[in-house]
C-alpha positions as a Markdown table, in Angstrom:
| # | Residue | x | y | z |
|---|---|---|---|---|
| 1 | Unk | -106.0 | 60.1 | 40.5 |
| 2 | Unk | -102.8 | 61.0 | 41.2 |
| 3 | Unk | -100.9 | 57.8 | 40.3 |
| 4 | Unk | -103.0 | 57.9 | 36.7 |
| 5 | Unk | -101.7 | 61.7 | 36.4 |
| 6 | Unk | -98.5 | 60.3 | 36.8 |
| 7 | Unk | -98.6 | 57.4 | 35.1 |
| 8 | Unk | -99.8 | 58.9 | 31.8 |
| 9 | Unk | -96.9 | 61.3 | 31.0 |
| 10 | Unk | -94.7 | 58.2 | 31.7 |
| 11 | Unk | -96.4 | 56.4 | 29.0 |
| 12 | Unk | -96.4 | 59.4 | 26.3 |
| 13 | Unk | -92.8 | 59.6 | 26.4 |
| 14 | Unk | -92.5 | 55.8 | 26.6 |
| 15 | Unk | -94.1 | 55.7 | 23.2 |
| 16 | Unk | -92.8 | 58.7 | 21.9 |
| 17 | Unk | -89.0 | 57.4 | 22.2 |
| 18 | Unk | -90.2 | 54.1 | 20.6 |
| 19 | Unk | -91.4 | 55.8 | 17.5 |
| 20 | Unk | -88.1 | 57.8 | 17.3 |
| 21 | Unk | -86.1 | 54.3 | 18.1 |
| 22 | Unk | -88.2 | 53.2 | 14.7 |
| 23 | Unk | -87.6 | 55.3 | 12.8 |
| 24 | Unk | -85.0 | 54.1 | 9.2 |
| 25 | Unk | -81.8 | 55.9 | 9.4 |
| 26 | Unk | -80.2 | 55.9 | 6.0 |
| 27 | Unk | -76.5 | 55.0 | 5.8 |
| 28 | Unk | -74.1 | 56.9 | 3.8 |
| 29 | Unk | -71.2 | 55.1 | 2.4 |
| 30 | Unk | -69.1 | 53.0 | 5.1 |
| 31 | Unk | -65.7 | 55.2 | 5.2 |
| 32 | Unk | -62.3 | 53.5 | 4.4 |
| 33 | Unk | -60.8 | 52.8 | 8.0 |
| 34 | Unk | -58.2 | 55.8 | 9.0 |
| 35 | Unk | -59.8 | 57.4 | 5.8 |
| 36 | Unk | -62.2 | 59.9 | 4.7 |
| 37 | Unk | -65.3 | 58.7 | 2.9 |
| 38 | Unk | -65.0 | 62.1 | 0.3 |
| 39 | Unk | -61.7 | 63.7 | -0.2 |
| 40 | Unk | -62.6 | 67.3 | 0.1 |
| 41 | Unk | -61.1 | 70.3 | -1.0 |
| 42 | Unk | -59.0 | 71.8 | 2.0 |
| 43 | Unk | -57.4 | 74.7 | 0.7 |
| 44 | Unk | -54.3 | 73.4 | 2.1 |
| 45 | Unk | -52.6 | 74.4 | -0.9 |
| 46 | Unk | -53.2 | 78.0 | -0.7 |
| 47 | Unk | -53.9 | 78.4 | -4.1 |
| 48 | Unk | -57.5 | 78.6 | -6.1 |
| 49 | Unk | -58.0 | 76.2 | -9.0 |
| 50 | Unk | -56.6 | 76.5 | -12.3 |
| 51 | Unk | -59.1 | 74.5 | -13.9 |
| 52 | Unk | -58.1 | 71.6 | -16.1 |
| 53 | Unk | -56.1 | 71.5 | -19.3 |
| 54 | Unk | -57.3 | 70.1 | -22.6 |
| 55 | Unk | -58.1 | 66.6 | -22.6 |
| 56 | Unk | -56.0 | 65.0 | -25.9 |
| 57 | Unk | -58.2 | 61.8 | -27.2 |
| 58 | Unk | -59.3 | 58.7 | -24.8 |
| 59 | Unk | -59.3 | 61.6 | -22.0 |
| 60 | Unk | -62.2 | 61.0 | -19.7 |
| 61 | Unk | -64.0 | 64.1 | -19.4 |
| 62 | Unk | -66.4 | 63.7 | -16.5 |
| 63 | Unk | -62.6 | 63.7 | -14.4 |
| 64 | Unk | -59.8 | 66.3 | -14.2 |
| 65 | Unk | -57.3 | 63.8 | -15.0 |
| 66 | Unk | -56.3 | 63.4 | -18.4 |
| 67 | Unk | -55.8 | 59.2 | -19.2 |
| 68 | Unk | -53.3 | 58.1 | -22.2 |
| 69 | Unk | -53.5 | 55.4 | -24.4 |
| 70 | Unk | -57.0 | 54.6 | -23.7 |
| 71 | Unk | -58.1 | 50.8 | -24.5 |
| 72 | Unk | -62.0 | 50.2 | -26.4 |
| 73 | Unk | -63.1 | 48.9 | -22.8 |
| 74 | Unk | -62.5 | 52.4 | -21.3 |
| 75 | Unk | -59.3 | 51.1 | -19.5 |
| 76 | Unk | -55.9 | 52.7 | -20.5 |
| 77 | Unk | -51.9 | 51.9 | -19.9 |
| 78 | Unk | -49.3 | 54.2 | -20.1 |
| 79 | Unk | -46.4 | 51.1 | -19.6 |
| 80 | Unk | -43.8 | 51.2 | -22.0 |
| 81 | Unk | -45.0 | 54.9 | -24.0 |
| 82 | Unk | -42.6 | 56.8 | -24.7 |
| 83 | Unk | -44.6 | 59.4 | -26.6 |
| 84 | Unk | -47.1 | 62.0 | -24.9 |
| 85 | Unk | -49.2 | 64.1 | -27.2 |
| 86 | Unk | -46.7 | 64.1 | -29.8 |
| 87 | Unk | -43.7 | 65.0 | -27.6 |
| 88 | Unk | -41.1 | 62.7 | -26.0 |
| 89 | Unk | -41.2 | 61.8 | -22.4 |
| 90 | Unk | -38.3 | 61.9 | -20.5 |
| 91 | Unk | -38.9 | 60.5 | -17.0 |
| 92 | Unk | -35.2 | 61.4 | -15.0 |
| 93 | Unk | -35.0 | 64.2 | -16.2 |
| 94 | Unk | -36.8 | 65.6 | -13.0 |
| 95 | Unk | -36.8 | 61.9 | -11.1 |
| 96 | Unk | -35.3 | 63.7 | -8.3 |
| 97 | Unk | -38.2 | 66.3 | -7.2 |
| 98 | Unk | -40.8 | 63.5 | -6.3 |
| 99 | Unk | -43.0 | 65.0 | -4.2 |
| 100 | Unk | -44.7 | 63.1 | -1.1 |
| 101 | Unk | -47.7 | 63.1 | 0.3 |
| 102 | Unk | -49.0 | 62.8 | 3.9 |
| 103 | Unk | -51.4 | 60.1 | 4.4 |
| 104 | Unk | -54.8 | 60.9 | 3.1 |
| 105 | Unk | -53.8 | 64.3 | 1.9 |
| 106 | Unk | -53.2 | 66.0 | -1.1 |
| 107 | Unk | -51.8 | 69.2 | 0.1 |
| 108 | Unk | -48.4 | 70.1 | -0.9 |
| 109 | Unk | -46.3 | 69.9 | 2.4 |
| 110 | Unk | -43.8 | 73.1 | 3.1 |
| 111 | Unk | -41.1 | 70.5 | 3.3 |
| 112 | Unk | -41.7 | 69.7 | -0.2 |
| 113 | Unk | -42.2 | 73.1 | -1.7 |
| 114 | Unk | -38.7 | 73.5 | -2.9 |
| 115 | Unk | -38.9 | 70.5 | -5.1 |
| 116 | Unk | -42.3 | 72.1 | -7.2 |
| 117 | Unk | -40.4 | 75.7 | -7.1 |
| 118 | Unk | -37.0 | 73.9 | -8.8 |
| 119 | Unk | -39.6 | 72.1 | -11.4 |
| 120 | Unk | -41.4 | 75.7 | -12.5 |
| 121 | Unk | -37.8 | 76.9 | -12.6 |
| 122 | Unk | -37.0 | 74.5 | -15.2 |
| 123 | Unk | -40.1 | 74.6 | -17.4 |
| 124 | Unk | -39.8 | 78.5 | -17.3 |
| 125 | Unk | -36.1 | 78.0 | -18.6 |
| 126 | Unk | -37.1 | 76.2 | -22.1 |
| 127 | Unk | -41.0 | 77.0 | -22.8 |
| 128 | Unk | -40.9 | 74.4 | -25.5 |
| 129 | Unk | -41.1 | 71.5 | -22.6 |
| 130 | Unk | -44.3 | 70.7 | -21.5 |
| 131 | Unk | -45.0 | 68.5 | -18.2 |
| 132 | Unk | -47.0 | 65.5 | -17.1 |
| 133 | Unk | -47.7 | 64.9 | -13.2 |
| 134 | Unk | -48.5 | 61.6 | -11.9 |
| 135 | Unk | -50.5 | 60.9 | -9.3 |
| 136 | Unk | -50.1 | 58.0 | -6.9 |
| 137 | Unk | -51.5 | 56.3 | -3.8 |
| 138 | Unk | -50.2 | 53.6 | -1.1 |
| 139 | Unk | -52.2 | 50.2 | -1.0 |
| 140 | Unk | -54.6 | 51.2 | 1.6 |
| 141 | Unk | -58.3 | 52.1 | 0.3 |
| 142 | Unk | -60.5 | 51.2 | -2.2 |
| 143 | Unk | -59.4 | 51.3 | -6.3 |
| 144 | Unk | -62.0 | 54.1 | -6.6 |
| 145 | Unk | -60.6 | 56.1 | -3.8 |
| 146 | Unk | -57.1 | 56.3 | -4.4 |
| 147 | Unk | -57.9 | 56.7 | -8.0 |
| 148 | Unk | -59.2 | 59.7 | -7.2 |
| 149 | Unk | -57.0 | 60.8 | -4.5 |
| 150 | Unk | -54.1 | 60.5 | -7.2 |
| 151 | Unk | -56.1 | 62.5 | -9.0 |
| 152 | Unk | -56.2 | 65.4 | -6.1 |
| 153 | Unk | -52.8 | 65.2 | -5.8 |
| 154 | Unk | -51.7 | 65.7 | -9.7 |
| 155 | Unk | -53.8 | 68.8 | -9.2 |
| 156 | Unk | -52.4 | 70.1 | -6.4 |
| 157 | Unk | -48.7 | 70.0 | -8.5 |
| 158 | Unk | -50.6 | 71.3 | -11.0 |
| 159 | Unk | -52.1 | 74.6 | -9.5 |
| 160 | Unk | -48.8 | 75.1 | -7.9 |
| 161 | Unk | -46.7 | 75.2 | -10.6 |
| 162 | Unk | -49.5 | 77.2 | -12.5 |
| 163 | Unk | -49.4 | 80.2 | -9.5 |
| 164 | Unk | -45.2 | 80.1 | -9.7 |
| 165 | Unk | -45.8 | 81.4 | -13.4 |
| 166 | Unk | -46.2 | 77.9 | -15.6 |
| 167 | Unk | -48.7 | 78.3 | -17.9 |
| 168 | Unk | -51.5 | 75.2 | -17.1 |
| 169 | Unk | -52.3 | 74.6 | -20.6 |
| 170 | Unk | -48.6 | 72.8 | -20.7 |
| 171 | Unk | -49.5 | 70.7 | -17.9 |
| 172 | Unk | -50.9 | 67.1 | -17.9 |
| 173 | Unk | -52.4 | 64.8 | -14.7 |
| 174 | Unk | -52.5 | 61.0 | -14.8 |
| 175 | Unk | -53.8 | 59.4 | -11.9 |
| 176 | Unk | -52.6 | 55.8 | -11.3 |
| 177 | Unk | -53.8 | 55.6 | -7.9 |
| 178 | Unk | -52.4 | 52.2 | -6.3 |
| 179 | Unk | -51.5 | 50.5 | -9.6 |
| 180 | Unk | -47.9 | 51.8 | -9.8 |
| 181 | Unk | -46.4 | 51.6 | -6.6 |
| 182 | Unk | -42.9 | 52.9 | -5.9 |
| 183 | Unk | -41.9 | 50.4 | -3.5 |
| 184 | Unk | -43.4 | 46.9 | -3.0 |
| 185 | Unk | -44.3 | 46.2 | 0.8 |
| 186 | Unk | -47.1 | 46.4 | 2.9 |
| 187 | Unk | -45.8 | 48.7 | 6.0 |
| 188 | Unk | -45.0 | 52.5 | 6.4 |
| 189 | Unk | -41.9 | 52.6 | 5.2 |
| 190 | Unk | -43.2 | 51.3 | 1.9 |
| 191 | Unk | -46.4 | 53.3 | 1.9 |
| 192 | Unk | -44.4 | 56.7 | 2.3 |
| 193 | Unk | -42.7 | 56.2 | -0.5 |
| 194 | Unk | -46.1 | 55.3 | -2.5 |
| 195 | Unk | -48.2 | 58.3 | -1.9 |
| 196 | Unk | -46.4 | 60.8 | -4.6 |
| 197 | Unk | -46.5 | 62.9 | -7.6 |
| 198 | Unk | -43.9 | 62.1 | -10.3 |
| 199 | Unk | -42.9 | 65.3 | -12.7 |
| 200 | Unk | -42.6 | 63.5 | -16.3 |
| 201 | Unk | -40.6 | 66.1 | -18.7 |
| 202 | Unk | -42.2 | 66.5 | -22.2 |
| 203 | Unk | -39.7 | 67.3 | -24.8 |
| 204 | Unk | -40.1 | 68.0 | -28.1 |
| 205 | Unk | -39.5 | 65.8 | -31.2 |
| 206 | Unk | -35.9 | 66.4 | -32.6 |
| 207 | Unk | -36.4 | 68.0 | -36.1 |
């Protein structure tokens, strides 16, 4: 009797670990090696949201980021514009406050502060100017991903410059994610260089 009293909670928890063994685990999606699957608001920034600007025409709305020159298939190109909502864009004008990113992030590092403070100094200085921020990604990751990482990190510029006194409605994001890399290489040196956000200048239309 003794061996069937012991045999019996033996077998219980037998079967009770083979019906937990069968049970269907659902799989989120597979995360990008080195990378987060979601890219997260951190707060990093220390800064709430502004909220997004107007989206001017071929904008897609269910994003943040404004896209220019929209194509009929939904796809868009900016190569070779050289008008932005009726202004003029004048990319070295500000060519020299890039900002970088860390990888994977889309906080704006202390180290590169300065850069965003010397840009809202500028647009503060002539409030006919406006501003387009471009956000970009190293190779690594899917399309989707690092589109939407450039995203995060136009935003971040934006919400900056919005709490040093630029108003947002004279900002605009454009996320290229991957497609517009800085340097061409496949190794740290060139991916630094790749994860940015580029300050565009928007000028006005001489009279």
């Amino acid at each position: 009797m003794k061996r069937i009293g012991l045999i019996l909670p033996v077998a219980l928890c037998i079967f009770a670990l083979g019906m937990t063994g069968c049970k269907r685990t659902l799989k989120g999606p597979t995360p990008i090696p080195g990378q987060r699957a979601q890219v997260p608001r951190t707060g990093d920034e220390g800064f709430p949201p502004v909220g997004r600007g107007p989206v001017v025409p071929g904008g897609d709305d269910a994003s943040r980021t404004t896209r220019i020159g929209a194509n009929p298939d939904g796809t868009f190109s900016a190569t070779g514009l050289e008008e932005f909502e009726g202004m003029l864009k004048d990319p070295a004008a500000l060519a020299n406050y890039t900002v970088y990113f860390d990888f994977d992030r889309f906080n704006v590092k202390a180290s590169e502060r300065s850069k965003v403070e010397a840009v809202a100094a500028q647009l503060k200085g002539d409030m006919a100017n406006k501003l387009l921020i471009e956000g970009h990604c190293d190779s690594r990751g899917t399309e989707e991903y690092n589109r939407s990482l450039g995203e995060r990190r136009a935003q971040s510029l934006r919400e900056m410059l919005a709490h040093l006194g630029v108003g947002p409605e004279r900002i605009r994001t454009l996320s290229y994610g991957e497609d517009k890399p800085a340097v061409q290489g496949e190794n740290e040196e060139a991916w630094a260089k790749n994860r940015r956000g580029e300050f565009i200048l928007l000028r006005p239309k001489p009279q």
